[in-house]
TIDOKE-487222 format. One record per residue: x, y, z of N, C-alpha, C, O in turn; residue in one letter; residue number from 1. Coordinates in steps of 0.2 Angstrom, whole numbers, plus 2048, in hexadecimal, padded with zeros to 3 digits. Layout:
N
{pt {X,Y,Z},{X,Y,Z},{X,Y,Z},{X,Y,Z},"A",NUM}
...
! end
This chain:
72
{pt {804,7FA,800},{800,800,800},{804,806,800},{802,80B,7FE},"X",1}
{pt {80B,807,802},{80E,80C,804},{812,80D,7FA},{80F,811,7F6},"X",2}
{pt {814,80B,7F9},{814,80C,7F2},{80E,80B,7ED},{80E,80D,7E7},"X",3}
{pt {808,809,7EF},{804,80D,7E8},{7FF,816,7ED},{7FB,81A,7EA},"X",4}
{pt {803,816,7F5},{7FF,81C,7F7},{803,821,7F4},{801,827,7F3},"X",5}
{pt {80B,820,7F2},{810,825,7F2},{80E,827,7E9},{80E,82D,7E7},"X",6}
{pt {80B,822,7E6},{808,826,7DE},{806,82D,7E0},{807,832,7DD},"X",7}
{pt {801,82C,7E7},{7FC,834,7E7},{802,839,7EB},{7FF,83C,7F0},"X",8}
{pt {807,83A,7EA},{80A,83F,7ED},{808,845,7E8},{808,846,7E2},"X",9}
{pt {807,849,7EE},{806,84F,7EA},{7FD,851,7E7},{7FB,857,7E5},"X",10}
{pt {7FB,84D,7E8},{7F3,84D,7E4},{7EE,84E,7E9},{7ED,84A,7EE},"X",11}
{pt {7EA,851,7E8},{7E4,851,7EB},{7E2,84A,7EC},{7E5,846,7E8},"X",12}
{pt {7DE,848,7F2},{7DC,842,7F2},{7D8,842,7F7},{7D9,846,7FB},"X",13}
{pt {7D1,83C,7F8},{7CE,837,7FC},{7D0,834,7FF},{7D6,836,7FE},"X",14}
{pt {7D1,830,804},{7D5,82D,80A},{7CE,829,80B},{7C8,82C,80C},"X",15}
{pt {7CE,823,80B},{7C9,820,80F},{7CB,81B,814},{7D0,817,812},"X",16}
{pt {7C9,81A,81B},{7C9,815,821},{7C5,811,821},{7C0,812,81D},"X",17}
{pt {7C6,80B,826},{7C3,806,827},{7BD,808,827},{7B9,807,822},"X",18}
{pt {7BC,80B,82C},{7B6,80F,830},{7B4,814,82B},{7B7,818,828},"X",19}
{pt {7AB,811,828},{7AA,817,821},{7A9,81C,824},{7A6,820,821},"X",20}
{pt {7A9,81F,82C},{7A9,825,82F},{7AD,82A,82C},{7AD,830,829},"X",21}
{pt {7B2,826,82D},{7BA,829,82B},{7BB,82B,823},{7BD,826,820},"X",22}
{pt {7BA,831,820},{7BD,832,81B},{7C4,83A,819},{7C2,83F,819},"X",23}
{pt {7C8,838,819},{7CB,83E,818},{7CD,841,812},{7CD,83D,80D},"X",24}
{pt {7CF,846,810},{7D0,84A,80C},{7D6,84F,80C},{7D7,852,811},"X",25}
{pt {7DB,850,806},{7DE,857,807},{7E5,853,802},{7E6,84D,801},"X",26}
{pt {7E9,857,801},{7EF,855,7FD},{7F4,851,802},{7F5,853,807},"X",27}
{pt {7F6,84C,7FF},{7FB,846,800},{803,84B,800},{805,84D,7FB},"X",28}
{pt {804,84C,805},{80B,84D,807},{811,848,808},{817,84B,807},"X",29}
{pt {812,841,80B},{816,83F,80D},{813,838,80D},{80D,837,80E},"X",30}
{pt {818,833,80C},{814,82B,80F},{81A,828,812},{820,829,80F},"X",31}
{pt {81B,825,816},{81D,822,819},{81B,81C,81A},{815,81A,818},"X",32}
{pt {81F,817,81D},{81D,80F,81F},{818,80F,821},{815,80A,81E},"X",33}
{pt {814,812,827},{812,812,82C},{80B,819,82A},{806,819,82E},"X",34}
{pt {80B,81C,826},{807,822,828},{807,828,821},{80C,827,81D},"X",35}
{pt {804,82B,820},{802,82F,81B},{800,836,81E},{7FB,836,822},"X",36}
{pt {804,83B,81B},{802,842,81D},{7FF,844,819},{801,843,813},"X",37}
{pt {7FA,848,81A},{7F6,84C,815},{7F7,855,818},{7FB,857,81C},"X",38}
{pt {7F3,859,813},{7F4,85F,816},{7ED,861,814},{7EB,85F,80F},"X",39}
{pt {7EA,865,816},{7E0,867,815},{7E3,870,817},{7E7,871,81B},"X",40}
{pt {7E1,873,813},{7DF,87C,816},{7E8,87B,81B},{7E5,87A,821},"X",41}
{pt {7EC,87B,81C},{7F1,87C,81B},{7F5,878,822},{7FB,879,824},"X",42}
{pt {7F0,873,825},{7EF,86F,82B},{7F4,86A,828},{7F5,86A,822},"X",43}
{pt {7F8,865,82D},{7FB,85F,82A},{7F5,859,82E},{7F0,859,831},"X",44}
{pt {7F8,854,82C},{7F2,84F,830},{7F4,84A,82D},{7F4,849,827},"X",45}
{pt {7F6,844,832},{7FB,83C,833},{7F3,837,831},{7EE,83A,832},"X",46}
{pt {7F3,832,82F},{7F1,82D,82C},{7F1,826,82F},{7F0,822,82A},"X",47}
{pt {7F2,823,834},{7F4,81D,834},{7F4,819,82B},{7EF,81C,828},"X",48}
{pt {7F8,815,828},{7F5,814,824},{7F5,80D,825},{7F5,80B,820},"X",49}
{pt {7F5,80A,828},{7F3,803,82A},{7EB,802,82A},{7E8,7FC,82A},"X",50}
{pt {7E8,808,82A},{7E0,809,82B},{7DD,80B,825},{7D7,80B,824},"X",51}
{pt {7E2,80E,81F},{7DD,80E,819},{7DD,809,813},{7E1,804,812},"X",52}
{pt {7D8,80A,812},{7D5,805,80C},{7D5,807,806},{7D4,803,802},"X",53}
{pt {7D5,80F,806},{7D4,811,7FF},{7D6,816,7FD},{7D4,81A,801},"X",54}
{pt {7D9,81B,7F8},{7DD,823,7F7},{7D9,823,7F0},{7D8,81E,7ED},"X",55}
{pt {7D7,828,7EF},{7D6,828,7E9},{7D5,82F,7E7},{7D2,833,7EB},"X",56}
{pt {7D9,832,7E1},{7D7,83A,7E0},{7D0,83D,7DF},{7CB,83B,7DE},"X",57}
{pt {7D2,843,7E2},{7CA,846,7E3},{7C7,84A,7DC},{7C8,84F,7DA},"X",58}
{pt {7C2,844,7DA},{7BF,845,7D5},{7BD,84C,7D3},{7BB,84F,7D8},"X",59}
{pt {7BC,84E,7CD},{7BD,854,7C8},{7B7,855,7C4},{7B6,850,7C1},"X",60}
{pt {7B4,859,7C3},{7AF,859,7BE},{7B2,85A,7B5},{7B8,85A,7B4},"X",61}
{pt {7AD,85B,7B1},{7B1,85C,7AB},{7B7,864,7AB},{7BD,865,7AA},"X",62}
{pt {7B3,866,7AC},{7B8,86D,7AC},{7BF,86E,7B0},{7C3,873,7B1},"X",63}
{pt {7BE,868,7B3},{7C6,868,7B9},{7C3,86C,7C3},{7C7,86C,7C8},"X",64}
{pt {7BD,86E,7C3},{7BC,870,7C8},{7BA,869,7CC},{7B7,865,7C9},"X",65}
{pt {7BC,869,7D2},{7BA,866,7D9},{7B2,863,7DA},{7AD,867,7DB},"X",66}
{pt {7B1,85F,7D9},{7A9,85B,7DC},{7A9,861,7E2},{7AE,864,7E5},"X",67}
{pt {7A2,860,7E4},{79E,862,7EB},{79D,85D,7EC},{7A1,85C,7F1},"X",68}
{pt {79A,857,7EA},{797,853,7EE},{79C,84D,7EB},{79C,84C,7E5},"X",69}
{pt {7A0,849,7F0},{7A0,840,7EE},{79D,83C,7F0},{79C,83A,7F6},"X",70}
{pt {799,839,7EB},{795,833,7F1},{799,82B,7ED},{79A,829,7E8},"X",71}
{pt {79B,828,7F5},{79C,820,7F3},{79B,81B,7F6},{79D,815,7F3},"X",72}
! end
């Protein structure tokens, strides 16, 4: 997992946990063995990543602007 997470460095992205509570959001900053930093509005913020299940880039409409809503 730590090398197909290191693909989204840099990228906007979904972060999904075990827990469908848990979803996070924000640019892929750093991956480690162990843990995935992101950054949201200028915040950093650690990951266990032993607890995701899923990254996926934050879907885009045709003109390249940001969805409001994802539903999955």
């Amino acid at each position: 997992m730590v090398e197909l997470a290191k693909k989204f460095i840099g990228k906007e992205c979904l972060i999904y946990a075990f827990d469908s509570d848990h979803q996070f959001d924000g640019t892929i900053k750093e991956v480690t063995d162990g843990a995935i930093l992101i950054e949201k509005a200028g915040k950093l913020e650690a990951i266990n990543l032993d607890f995701v299940i899923r990254i996926r880039e934050y879907p885009t409409k045709k003109n390249g602007k940001k969805k409001t809503a994802v539903f999955d």
